[in-house]
matplotlib code that plots the C-alpha trace (Angstrom):
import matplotlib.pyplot as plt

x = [-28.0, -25.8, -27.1, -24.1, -24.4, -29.1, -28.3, -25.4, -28.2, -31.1, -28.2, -28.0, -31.5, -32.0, -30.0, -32.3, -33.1, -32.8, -29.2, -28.6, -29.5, -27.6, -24.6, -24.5, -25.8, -22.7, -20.4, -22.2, -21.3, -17.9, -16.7, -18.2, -16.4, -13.5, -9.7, -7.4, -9.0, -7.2, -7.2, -9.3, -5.9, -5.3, -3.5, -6.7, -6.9, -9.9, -12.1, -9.8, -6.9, -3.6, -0.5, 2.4, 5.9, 8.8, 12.7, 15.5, 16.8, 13.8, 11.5, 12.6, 13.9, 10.3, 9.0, 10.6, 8.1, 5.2, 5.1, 4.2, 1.3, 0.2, -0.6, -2.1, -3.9, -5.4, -5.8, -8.0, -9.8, -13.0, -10.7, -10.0, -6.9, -3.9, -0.3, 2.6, 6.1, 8.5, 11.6, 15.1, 17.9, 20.9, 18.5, 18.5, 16.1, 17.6, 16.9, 20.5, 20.1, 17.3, 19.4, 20.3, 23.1, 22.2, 23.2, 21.6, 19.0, 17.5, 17.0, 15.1, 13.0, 12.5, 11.8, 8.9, 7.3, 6.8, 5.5, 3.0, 1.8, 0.6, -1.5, -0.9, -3.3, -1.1, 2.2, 5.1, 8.2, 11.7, 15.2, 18.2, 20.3, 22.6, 22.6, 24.0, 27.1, 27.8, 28.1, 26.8, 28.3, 25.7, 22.6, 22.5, 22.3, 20.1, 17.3, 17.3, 16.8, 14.3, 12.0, 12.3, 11.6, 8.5, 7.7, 7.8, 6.0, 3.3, 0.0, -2.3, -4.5, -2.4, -1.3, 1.6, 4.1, 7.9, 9.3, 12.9, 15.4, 16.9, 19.7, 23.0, 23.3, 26.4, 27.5, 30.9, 33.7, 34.8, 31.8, 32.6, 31.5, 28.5, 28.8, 29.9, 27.3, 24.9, 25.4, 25.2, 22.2, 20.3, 21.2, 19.0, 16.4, 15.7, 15.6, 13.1, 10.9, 11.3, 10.7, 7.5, 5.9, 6.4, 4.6, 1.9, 3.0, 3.1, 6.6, 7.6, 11.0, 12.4, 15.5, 14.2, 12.3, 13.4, 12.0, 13.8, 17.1, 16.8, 19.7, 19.1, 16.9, 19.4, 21.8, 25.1, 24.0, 21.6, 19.6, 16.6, 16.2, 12.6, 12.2, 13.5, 10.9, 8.0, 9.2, 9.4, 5.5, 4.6, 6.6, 5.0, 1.5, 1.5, 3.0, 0.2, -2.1, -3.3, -3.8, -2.8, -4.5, -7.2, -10.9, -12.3, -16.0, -18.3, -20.3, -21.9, -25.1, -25.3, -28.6, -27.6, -28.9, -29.4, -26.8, -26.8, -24.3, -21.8, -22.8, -24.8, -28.0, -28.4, -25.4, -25.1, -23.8, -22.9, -22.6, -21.2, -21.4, -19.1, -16.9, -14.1, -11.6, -8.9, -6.6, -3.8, -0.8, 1.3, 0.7, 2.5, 5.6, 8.7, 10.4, 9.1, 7.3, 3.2, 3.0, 4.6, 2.7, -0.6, 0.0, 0.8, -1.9, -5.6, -7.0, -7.8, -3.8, -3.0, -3.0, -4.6, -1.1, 0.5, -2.4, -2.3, -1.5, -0.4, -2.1, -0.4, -2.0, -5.4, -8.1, -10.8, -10.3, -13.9, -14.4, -17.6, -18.4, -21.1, -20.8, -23.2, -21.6, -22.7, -20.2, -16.6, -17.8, -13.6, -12.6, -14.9, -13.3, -15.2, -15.3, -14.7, -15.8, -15.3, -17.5, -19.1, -15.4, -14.6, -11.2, -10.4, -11.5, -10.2, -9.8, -9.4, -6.2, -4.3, -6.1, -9.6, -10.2, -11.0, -9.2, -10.3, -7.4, -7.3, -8.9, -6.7, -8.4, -7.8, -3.8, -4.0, -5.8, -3.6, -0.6, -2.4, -2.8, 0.7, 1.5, -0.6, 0.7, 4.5, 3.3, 1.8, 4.2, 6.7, 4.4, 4.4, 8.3, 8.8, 6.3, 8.1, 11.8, 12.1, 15.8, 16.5, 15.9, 18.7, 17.4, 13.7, 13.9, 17.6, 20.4, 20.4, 17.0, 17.5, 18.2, 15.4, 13.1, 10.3, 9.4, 8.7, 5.5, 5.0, 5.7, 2.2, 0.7, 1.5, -0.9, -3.7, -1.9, -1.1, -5.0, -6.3, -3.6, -5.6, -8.8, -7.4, -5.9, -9.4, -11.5, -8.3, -8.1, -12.1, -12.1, -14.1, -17.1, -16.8, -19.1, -17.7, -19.0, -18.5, -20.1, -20.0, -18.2, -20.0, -18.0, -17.6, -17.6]
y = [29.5, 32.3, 34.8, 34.2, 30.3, 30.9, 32.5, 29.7, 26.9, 29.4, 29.9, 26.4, 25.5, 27.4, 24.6, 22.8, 19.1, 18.0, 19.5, 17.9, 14.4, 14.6, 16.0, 13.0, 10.1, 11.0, 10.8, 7.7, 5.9, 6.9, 6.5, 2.9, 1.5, 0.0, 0.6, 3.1, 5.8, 5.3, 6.8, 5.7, 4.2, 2.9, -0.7, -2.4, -6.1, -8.4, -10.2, -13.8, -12.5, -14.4, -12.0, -13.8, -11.4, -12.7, -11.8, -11.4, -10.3, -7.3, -9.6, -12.2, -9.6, -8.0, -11.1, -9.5, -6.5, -7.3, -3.4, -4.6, -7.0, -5.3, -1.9, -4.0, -6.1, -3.1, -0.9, -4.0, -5.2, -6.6, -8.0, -11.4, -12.0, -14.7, -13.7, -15.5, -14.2, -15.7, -14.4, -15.6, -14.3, -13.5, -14.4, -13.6, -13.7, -17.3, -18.3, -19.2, -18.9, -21.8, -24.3, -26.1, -28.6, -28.3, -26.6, -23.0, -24.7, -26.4, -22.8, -21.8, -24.8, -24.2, -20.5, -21.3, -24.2, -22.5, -19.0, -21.7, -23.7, -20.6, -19.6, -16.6, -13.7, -10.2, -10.6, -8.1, -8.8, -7.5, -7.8, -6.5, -5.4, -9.1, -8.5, -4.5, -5.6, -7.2, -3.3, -2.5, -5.6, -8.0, -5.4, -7.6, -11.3, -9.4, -8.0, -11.3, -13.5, -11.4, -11.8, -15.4, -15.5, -13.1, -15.9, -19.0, -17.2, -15.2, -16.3, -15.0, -12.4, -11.6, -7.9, -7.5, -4.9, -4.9, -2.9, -1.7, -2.2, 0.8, 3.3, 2.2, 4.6, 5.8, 4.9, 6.0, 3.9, 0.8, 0.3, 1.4, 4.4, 3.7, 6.1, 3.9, 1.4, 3.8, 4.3, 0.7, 0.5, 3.7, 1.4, -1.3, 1.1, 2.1, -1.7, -2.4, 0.4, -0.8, -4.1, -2.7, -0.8, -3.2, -5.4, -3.4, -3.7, -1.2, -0.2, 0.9, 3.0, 2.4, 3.6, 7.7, 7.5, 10.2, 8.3, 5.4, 7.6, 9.1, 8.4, 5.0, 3.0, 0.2, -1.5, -1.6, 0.5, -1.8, -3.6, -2.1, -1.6, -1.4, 1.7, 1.2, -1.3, 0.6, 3.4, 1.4, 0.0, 3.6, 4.3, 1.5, 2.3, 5.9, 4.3, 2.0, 5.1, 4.5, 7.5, 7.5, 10.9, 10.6, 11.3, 15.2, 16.0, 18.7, 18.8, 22.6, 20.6, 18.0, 18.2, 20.2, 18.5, 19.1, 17.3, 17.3, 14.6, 16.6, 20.0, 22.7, 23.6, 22.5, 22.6, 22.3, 18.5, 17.3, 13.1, 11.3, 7.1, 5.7, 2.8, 5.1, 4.4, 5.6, 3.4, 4.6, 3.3, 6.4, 6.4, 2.9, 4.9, 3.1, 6.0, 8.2, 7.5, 8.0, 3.9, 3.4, 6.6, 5.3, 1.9, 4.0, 6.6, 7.0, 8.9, 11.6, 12.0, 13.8, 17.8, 19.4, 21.2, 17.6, 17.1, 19.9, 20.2, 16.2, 13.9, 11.0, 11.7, 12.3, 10.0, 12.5, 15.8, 18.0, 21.6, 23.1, 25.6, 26.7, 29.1, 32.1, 35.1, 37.4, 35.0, 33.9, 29.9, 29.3, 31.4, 28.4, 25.4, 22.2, 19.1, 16.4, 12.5, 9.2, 6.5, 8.5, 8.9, 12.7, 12.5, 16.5, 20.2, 21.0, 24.5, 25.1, 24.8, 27.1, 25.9, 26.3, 22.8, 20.2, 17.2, 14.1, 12.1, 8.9, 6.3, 4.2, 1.0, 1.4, 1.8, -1.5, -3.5, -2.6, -3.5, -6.9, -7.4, -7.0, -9.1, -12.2, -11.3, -11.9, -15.3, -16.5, -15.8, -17.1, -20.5, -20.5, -19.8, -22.7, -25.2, -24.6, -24.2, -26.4, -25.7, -29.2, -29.5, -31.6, -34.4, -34.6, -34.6, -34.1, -36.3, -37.3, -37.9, -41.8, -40.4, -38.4, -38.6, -40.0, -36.4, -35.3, -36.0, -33.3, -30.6, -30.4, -30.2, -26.3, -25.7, -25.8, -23.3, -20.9, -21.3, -20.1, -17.5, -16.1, -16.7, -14.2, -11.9, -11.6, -10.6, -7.9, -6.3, -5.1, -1.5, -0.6, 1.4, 4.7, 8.0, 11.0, 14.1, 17.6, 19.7, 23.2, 24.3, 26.6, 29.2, 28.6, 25.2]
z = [22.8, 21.6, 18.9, 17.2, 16.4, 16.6, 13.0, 12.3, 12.5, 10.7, 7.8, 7.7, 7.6, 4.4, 2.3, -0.3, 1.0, -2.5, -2.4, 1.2, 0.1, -3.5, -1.7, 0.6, -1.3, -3.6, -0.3, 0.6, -3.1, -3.4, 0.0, 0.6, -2.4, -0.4, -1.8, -2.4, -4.7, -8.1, -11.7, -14.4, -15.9, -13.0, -12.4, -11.0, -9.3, -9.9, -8.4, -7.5, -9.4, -8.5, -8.4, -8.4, -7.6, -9.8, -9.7, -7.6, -4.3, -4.6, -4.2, -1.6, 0.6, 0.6, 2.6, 5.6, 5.8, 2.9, 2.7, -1.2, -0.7, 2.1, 0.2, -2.7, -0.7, 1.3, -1.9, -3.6, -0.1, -2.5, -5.1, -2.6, -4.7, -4.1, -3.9, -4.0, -3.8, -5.9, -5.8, -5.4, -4.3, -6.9, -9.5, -13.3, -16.3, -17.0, -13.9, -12.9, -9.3, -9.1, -10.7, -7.3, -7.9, -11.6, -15.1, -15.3, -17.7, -14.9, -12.9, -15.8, -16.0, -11.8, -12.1, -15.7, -13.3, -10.4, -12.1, -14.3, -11.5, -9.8, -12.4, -12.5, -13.6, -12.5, -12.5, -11.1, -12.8, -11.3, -12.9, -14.0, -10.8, -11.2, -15.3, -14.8, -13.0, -17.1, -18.0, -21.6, -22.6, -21.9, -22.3, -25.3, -23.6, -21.1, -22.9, -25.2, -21.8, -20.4, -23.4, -23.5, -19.6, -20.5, -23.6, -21.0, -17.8, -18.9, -19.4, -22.1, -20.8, -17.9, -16.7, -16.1, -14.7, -15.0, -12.2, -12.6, -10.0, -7.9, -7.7, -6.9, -3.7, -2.5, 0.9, 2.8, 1.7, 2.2, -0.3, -3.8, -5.9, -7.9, -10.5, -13.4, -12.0, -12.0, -15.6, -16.8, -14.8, -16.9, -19.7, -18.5, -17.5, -21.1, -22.3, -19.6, -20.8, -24.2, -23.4, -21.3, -24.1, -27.0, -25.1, -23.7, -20.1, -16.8, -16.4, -13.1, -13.0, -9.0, -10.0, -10.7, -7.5, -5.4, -2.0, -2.6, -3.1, 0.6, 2.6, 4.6, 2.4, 1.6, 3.4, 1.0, -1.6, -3.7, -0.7, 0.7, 3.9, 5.7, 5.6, 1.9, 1.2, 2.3, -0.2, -2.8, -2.4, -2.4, -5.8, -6.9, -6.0, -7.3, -10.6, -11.0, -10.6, -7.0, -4.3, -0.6, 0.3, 2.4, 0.9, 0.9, 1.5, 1.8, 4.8, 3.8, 2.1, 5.3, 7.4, 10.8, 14.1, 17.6, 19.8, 23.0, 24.6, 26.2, 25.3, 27.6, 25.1, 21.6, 18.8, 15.1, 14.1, 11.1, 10.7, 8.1, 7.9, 5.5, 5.1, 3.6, 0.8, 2.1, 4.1, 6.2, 4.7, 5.2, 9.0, 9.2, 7.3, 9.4, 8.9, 11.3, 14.7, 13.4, 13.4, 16.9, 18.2, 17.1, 19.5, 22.5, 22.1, 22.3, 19.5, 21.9, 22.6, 19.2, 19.3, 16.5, 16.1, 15.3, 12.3, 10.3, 6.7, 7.6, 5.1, 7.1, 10.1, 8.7, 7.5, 6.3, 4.7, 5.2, 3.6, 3.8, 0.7, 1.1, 4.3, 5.8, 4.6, 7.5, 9.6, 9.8, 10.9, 9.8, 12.9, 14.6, 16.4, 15.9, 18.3, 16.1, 17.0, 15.6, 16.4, 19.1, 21.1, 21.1, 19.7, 20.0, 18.9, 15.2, 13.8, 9.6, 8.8, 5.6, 2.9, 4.8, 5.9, 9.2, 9.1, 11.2, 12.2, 11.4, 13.9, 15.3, 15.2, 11.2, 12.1, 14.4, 11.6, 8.9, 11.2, 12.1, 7.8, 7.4, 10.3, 8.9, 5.4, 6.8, 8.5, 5.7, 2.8, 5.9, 6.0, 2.0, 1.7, 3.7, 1.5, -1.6, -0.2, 2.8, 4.8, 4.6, 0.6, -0.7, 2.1, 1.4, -2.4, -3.7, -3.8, 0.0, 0.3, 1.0, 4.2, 5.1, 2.2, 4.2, 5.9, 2.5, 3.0, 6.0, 3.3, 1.7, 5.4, 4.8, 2.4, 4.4, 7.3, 4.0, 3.2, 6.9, 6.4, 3.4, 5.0, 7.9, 5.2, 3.3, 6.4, 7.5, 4.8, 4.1, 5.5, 8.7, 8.7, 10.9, 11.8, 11.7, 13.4, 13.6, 16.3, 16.4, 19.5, 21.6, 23.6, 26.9, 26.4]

ax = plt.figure().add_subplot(projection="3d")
ax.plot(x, y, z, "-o")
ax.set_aspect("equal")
plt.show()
């Protein structure tokens, strides 16, 4: 044993044990929680809350990707809630879209049945983007229609959030200028927020969202793409007070140990068991290659360059602050495991601080959440809107109408979904280590 690291581990060893086990204890409580870390206002789910997802094309085109309920569903993994998208395409507050071969009144008696049934207890409400093509003109007919629609669909008690709909982005021609759009749509904006606080509701404003805005997100203008649905569920999770930074500890009050597996001599460890908040939702960010890197490569593949200052890349942020002043242990590398697999050395980056990147069997599951998510709200979409509609239950049903009865036999595939989703979602438990790296080694 060097000189050097002898008084590194006699420095140590002067730490109070009272200190040591306060120190982690509080580590211990706040990291095995489970969830996204969020603010005391924060939007939080309960336990068997039912989130139903209401509006237009927002909302049916999310069942492509489930970036939305798979961020909720991760943030809240203890919360075993139910969600069920139902939005329509080309939908409006009254409902006009669901009308079938009917007057619009009908679409509004669909659009009221199908929220009710649910039983809602959260609900994320979206409109607006159909009623802004009126202009200024029918702000009048629209904020009218969406308060009605709030009257008919909202149980007492429930939380609710009304989320705005986005920018009109400006693409190269033949697609027109947005501008004027753009304006009418600001107009809306403000009557959703005043809608949102007379009522006492979250209001989520999409369309001053700077991420969303990037170049790319939509498809015409006023469609999100993936990459422009996965933007969105982060505007929308910061807005309802929830954090995607990874968790930051002090290790300076942990116990130091001998360790000797793959080391010459004895050398100062530092272990930390926790079932951590944080979940990696950044990393699977389709706009850039971290999720598609993490399912070719071995946590031991990432360079220590390609981590730092990243908080997408990293799963747990450690400073130690309380540091032998006779030595410069930042000038130290470290040899950082997970789960007892060496996954590289880290130095302290800028700001003075190791970060372990994040493991990627947490990646793999949150990929296979999203994955069942999709299939199920794919199973679900099916149950209540069958392809071949008008011939099990509308007017040319006395041709087919006998297969109606298959159409309940989804209900118990959507159920095994959830039962999937509830076990995917609860976040692993992993050890992290630090062990001082000796030179030489």
């Amino acid at each position: 044993m060097t000189p050097t690291l002898y008084r590194m581990i006699k420095s140590f060893k002067k730490y109070v044990i009272v200190s040591r086990l306060f120190v982690f204890s509080a580590f211990a409580c706040a990291l095995a929680a489970g969830g996204l870390a969020a603010a005391d206002d924060a939007f939080v789910f309960r336990e068997g809350d039912r989130v139903a997802f209401v509006g237009d094309t927002f909302f049916e085109n999310e069942l492509k990707s489930c970036y939305l309920e798979t961020m909720l569903t991760a943030s809240f993994p203890k919360a075993n809630a139910t969600f069920r998208n139902l939005g329509w395409s080309g939908d409006t507050v009254r409902g006009t879209a669901r009308a079938r071969f009917g007057p619009p009144a009908e679409g509004f008696r669909h659009l009221k049945e199908d929220v009710l049934a649910f039983k809602p207890t959260v609900l994320f409400i979206c409109y607006g983007m159909n009623e802004s093509f009126e202009g200024e003109s029918g702000l009048a007919a629209f904020s009218s229609g969406y308060q009605t629609l709030l009257d008919a669909i909202v149980p007492r008690a429930a939380r609710v959030a009304l989320i705005t709909p986005i920018r009109h982005q400006k693409l190269d021609p033949p697609l027109p200028d947005p501008t004027e759009h753009n304006r009418a749509l600001a107009l809306y904006i403000q009557e959703i927020k005043k809608i949102a606080d007379k009522r006492g509701y979250r209001f989520v404003d999409l369309f001053n969202d700077s991420e969303i805005a990037r170049s790319g997100s939509t498809t015409d203008g006023i469609h999100l793409t993936e990459p422009g649905y996965f933007a969105a569920a982060t505007a929308i999770g910061r807005s309802l007070g929830l954090s995607f930074d990874p968790q930051t500890v002090d290790f300076s009050a942990g116990k130091p140990t001998d360790d000797r597996r793959g080391t010459k001599g004895s050398a100062v460890a530092f272990r930390l068991k926790t079932s951590s908040r944080f979940q990696p939702f950044p990393a699977i960010d389709p706009r850039s290659n971290r999720s598609s890197s993490h399912k070719n490569k071995s946590d031991n593949d990432f360079r220590a360059e390609d981590r730092a200052n990243d908080s997408a890349r990293s799963s747990l942020i450690v400073k130690f602050g309380r540091i032998d002043p006779n030595h410069d242990v930042k000038a130290s590398e470290f040899i950082a495991r997970i789960d007892g697999v060496e996954v590289g050395t880290l130095n302290f980056d800028a700001k003075g601080c190791l970060r372990f990147p994040i493991p990627h069997s947490d990646i793999e599951r949150l990929e296979t959440l999203r994955g069942a998510i999709v299939e199920k709200n794919t199973l679900d979409f099916h149950r209540r809107r069958p392809e071949n509609e008008t011939y099990l239950f509308l007017f040319r049903k006395h041709e087919q109408g006998q297969n109606a009865r298959e159409i309940p036999m989804f209900d118990p595939l959507v159920e095994a979904k959830e039962k999937a989703i509830a076990e995917l979602s609860l976040p692993i438990e992993h050890t992290f280590e630090l062990i001082l790296k000796e030179s030489g080694r």
